[in-house]
MMTF fields as JSON, N, C-alpha, C and O atoms, coordinates in Angstrom:
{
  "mmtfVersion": "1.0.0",
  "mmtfProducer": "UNKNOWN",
  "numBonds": 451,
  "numAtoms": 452,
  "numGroups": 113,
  "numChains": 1,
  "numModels": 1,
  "chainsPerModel": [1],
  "groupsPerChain": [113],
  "chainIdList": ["A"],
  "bondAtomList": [4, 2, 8, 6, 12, 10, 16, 14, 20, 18, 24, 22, 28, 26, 32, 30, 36, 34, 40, 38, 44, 42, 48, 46, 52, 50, 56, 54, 60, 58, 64, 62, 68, 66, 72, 70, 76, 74, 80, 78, 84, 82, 88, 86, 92, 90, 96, 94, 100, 98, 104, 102, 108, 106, 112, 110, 116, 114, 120, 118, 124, 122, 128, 126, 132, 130, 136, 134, 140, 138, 144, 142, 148, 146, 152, 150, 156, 154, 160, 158, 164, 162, 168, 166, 172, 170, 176, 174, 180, 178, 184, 182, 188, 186, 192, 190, 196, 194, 200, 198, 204, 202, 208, 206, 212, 210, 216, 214, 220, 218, 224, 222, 228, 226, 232, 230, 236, 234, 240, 238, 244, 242, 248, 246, 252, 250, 256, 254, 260, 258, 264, 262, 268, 266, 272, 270, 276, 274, 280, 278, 284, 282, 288, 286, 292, 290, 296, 294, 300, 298, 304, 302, 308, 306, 312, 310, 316, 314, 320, 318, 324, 322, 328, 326, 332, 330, 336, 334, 340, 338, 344, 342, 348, 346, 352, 350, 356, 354, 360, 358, 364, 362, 368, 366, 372, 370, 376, 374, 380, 378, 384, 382, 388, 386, 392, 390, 396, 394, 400, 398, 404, 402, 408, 406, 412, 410, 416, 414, 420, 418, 424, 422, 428, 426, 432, 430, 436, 434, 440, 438, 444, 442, 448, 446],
  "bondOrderList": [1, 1, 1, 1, 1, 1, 1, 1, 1, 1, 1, 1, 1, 1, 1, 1, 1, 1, 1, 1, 1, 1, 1, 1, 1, 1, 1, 1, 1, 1, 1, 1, 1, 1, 1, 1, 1, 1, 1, 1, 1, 1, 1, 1, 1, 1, 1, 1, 1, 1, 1, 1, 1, 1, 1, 1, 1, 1, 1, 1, 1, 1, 1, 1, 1, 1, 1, 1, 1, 1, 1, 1, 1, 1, 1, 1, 1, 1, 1, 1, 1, 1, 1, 1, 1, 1, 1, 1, 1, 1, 1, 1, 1, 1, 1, 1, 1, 1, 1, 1, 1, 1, 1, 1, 1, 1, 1, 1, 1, 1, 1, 1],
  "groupList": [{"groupName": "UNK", "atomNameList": ["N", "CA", "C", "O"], "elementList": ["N", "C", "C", "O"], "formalChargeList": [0, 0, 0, 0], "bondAtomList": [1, 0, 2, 1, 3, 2], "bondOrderList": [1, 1, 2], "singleLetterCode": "X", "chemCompType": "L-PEPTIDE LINKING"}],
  "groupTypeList": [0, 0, 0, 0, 0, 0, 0, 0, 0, 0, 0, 0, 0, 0, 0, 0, 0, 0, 0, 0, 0, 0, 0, 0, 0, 0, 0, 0, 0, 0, 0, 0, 0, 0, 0, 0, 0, 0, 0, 0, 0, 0, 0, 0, 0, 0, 0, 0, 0, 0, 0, 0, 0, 0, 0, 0, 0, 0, 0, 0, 0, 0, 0, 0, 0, 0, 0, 0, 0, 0, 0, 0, 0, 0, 0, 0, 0, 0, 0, 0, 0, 0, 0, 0, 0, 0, 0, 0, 0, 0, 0, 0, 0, 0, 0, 0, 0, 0, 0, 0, 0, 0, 0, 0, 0, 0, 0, 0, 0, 0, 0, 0, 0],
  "groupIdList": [1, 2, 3, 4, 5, 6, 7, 8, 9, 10, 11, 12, 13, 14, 15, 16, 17, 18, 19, 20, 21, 22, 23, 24, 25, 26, 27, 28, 29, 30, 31, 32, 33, 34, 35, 36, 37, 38, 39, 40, 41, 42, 43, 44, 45, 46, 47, 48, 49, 50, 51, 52, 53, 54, 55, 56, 57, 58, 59, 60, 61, 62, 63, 64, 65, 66, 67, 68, 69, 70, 71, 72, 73, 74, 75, 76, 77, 78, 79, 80, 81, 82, 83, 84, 85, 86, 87, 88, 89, 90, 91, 92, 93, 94, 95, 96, 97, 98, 99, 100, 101, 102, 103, 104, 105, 106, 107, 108, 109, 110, 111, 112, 113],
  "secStructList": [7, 7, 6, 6, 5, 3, 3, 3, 3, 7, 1, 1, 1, 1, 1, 1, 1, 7, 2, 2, 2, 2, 2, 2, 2, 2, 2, 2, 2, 2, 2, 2, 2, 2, 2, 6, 7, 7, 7, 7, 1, 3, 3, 3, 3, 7, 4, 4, 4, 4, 4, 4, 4, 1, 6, 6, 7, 6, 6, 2, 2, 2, 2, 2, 2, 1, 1, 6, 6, 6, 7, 3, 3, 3, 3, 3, 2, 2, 2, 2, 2, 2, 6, 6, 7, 4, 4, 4, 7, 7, 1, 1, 3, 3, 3, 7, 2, 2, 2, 2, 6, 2, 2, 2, 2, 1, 7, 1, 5, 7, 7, 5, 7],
  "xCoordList": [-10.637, -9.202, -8.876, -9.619, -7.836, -7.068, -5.469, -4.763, -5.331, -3.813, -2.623, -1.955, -2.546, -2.336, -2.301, -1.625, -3.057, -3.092, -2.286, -2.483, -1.416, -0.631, -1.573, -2.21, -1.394, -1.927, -0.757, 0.279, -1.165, 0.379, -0.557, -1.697, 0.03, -0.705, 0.769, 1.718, 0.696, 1.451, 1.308, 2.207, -0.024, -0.203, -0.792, -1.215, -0.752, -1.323, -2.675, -3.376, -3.285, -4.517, -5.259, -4.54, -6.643, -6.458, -7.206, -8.396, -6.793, -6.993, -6.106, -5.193, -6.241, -5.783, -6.793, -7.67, -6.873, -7.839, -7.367, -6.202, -7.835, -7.983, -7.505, -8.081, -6.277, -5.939, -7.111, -7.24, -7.848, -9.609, -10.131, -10.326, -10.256, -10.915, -10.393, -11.14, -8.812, -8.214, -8.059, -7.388, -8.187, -7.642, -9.401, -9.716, -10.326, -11.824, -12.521, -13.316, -11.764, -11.757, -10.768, -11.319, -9.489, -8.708, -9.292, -9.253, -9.677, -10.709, -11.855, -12.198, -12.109, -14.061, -13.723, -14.197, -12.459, -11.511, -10.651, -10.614, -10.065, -9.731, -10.705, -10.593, -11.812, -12.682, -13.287, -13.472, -13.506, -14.754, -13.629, -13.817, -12.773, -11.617, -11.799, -12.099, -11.55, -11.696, -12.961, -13.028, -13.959, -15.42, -16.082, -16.922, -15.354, -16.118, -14.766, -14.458, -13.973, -13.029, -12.069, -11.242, -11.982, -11.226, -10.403, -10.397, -9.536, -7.888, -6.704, -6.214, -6.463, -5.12, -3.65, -3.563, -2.804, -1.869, -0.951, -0.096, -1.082, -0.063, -0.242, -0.816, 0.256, -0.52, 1.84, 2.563, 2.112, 2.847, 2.798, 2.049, 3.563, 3.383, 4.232, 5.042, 4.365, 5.447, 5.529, 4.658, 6.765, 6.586, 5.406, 5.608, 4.518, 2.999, 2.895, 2.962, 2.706, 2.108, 2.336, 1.565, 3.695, 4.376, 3.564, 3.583, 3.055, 2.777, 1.106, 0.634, 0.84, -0.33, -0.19, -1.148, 1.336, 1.515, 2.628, 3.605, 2.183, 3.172, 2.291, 1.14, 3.274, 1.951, 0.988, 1.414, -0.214, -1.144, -1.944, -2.958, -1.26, -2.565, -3.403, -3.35, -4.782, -6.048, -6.558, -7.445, -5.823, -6.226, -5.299, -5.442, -4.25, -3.474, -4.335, -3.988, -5.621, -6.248, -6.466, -6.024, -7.101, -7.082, -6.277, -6.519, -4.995, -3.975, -3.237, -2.489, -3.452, -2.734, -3.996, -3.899, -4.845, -5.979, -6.045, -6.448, -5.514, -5.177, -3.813, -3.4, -3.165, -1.715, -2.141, -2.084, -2.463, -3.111, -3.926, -4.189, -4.629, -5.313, -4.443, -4.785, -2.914, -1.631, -1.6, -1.218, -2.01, -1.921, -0.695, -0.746, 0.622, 2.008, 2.176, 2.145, 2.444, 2.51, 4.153, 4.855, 4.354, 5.551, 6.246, 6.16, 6.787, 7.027, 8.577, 9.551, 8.688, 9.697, 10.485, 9.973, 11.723, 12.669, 13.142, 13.203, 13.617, 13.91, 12.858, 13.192, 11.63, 10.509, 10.526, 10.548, 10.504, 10.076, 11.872, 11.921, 13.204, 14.157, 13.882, 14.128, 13.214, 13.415, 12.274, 12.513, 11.23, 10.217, 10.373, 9.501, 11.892, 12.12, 11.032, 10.415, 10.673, 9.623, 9.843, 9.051, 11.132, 11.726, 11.371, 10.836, 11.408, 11.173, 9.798, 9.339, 8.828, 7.718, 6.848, 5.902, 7.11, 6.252, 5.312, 5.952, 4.491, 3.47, 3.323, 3.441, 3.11, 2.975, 3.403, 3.427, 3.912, 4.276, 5.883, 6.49, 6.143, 7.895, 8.628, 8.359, 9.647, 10.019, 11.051, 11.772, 10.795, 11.937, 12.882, 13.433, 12.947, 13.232, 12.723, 11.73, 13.247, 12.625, 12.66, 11.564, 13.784, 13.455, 12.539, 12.319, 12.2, 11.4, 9.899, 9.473, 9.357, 8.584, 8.347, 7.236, 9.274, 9.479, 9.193, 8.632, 9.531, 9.456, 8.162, 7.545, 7.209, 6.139, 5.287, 4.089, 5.611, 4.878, 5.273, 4.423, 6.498, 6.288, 5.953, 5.826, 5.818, 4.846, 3.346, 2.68, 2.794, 1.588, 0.812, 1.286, -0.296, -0.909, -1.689, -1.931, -1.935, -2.663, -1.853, -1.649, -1.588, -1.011, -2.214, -2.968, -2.494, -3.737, -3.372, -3.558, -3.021, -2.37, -3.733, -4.89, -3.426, -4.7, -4.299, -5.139],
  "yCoordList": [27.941, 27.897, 28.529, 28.568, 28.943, 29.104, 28.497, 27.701, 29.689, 29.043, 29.238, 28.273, 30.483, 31.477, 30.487, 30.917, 28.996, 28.169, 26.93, 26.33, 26.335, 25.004, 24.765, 25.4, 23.341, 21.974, 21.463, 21.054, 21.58, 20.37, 19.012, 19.144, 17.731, 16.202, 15.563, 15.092, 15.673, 15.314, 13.657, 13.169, 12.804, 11.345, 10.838, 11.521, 9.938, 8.31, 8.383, 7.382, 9.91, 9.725, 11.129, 12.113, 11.202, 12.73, 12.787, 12.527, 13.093, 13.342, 12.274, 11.948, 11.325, 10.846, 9.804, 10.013, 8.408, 7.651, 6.103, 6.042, 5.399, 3.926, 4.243, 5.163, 3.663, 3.877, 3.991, 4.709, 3.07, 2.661, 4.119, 4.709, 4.449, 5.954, 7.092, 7.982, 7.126, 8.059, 7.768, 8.75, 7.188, 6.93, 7.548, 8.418, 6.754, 7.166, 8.727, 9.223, 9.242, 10.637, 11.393, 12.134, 11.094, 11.562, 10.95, 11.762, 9.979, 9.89, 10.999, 11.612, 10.965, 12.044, 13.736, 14.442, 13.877, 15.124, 16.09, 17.238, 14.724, 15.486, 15.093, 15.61, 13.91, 14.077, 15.575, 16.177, 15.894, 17.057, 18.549, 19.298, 18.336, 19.344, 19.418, 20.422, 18.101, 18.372, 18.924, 19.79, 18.278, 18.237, 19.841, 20.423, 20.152, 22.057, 22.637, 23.759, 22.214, 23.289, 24.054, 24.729, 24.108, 24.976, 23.779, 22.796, 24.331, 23.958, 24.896, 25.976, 24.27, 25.367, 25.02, 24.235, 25.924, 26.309, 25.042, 24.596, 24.48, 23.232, 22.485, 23.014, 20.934, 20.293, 19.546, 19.18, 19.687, 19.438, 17.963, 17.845, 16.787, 15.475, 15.017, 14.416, 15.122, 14.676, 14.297, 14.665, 13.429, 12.398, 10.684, 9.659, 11.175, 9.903, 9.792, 8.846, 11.117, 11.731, 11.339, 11.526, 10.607, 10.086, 9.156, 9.177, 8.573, 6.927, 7.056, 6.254, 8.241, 8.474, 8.938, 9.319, 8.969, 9.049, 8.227, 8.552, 6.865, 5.635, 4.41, 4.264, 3.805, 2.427, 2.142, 2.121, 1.972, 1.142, 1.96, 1.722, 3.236, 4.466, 5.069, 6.006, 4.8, 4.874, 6.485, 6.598, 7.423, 8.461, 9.182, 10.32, 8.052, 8.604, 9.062, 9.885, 8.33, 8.751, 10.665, 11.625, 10.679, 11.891, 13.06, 14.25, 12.312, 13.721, 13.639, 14.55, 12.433, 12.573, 13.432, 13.446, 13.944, 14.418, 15.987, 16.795, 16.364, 17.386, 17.691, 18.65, 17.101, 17.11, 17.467, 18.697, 17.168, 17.567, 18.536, 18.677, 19.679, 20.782, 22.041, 23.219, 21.294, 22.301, 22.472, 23.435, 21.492, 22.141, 20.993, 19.782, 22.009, 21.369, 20.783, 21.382, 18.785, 18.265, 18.069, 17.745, 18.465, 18.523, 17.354, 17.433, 16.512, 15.008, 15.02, 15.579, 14.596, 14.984, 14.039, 12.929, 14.035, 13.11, 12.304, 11.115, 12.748, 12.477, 11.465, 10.285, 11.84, 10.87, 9.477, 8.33, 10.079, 8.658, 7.319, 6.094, 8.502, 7.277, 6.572, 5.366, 7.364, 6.655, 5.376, 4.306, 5.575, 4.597, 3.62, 2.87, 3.885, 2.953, 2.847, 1.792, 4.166, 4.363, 4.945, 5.347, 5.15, 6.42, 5.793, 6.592, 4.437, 4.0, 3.887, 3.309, 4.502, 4.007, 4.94, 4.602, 6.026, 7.602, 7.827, 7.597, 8.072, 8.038, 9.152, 9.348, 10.103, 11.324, 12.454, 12.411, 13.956, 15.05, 15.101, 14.167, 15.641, 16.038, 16.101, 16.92, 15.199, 14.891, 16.045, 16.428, 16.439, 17.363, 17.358, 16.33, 18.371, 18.71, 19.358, 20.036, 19.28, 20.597, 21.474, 22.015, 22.453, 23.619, 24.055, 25.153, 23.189, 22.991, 23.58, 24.723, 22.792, 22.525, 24.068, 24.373, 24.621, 25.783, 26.967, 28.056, 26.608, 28.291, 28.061, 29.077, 26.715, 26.996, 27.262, 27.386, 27.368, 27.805, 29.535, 30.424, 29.702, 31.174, 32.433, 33.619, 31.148, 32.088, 32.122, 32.965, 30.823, 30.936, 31.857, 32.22, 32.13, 33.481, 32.518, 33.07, 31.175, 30.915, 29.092, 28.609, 28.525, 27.161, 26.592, 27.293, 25.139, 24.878, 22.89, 22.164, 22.336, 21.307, 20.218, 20.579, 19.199, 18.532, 16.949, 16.056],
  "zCoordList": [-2.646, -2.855, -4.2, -5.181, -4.104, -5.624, -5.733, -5.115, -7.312, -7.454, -5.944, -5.572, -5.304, -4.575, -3.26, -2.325, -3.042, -1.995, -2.055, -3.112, -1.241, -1.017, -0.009, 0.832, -0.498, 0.764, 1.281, 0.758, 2.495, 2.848, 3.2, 3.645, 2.96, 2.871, 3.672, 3.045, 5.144, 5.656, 6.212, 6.895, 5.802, 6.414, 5.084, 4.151, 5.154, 4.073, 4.053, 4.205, 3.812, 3.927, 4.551, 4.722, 4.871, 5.907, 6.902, 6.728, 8.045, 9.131, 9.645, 8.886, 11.419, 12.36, 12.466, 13.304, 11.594, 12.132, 11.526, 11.132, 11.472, 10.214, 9.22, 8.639, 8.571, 7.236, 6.135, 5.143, 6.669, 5.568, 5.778, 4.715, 6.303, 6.979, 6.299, 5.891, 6.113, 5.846, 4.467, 4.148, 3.538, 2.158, 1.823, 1.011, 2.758, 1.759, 1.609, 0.811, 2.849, 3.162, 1.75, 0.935, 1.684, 0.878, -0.603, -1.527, -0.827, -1.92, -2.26, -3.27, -1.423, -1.37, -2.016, -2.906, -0.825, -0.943, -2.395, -2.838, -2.685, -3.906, -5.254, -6.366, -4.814, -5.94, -6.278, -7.336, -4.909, -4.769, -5.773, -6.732, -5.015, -5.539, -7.058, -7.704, -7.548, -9.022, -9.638, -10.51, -9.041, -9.444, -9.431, -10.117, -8.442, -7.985, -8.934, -8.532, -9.967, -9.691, -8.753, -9.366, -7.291, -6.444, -6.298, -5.557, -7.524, -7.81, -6.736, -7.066, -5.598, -5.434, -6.713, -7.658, -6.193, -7.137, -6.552, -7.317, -5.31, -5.277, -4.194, -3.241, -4.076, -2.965, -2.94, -3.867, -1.393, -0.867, -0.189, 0.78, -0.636, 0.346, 0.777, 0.07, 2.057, 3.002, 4.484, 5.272, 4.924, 5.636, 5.024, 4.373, 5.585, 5.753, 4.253, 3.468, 4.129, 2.684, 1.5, 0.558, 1.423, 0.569, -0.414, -1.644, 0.184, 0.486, -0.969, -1.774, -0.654, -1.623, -2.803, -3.476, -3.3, -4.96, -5.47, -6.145, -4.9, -5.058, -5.883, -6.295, -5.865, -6.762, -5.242, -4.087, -5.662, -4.718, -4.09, -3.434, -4.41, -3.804, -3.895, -4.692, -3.008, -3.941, -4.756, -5.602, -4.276, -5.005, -6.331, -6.778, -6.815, -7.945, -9.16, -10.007, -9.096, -10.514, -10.035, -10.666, -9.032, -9.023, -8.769, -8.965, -8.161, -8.259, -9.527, -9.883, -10.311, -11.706, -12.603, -13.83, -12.114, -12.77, -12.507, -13.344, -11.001, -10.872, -10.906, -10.254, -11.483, -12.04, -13.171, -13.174, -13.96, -15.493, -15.949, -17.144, -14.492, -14.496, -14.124, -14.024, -13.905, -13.611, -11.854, -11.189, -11.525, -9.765, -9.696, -9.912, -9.242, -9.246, -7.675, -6.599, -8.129, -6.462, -6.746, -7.704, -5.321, -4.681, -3.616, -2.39, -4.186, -3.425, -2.364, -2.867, -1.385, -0.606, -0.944, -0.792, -1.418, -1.804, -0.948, -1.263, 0.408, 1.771, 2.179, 2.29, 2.407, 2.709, 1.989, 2.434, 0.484, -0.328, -0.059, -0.178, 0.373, 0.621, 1.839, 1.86, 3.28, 4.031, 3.958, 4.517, 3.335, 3.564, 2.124, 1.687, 1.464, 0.338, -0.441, -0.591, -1.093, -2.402, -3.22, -4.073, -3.141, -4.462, -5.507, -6.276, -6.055, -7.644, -7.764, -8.749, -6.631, -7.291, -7.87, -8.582, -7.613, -7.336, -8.93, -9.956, -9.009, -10.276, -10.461, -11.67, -9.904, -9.9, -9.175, -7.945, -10.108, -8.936, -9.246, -9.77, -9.069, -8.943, -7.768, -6.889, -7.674, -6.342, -6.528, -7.449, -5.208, -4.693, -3.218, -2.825, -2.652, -0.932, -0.355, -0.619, 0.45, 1.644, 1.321, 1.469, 0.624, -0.353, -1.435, -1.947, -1.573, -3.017, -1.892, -2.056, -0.991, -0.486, 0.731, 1.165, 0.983, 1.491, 0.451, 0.579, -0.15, -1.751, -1.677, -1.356, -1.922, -2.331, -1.077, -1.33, 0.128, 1.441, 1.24, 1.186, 1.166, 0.801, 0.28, 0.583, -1.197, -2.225, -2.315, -2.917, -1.458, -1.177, -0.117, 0.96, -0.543, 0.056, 1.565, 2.638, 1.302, 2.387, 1.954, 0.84, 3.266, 3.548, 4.112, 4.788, 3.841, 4.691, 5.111, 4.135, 6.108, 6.338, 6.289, 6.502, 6.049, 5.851, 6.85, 6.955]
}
């Protein structure tokens, strides 16, 4: 990956399985991310997605870690009202759907997780 790549993090976790499943996966995931270096340029979270840069979510140490290596997360404003989490968000810059569109366009490769 590079800067040039968005993630989209569309569920509470990654892939389709056990929340336990999906948080330890999304644990492993962006450890490795940090650990090798292959930083993309931005990781997109919305709908599910929300839910993993709120209080209680097990991988904030590490997207506040790749928040801090400049890879800009993009939080859906819309998402975090309907699931009543707007006050909690720890990390990333909440935005919209626009926000979240520019950065699919300027990216050279989208990759949904």
């Amino acid at each position: 990956m590079d800067k040039n790549t968005l993630l989209l993090v569309t569920n509470n976790g990654l892939g389709r399985a056990d929340v336990a499943l999906q948080h330890k996966l999304a644990i492993k995931y962006f450890a490795l991310l940090l650990e090798n270096g292959t930083l993309p340029g931005a990781i997109a979270f919305y709908t599910d997605g929300v839910k993993l840069i709120v209080d209680g979510s097990p991988v904030l140490e590490s997207l506040s870690a790749l928040e801090k290596c400049g890879v800009t997360l993009i939080v859906c404003s819309t998402c975090l009202e309907y699931y009543g989490l707007s006050g909690q968000v720890k990390v990333g810059i909440v935005g919209g759907m626009p926000d979240i569109i520019e950065a699919q366009v300027r990216a050279e490769k989208v990759i949904s997780l």
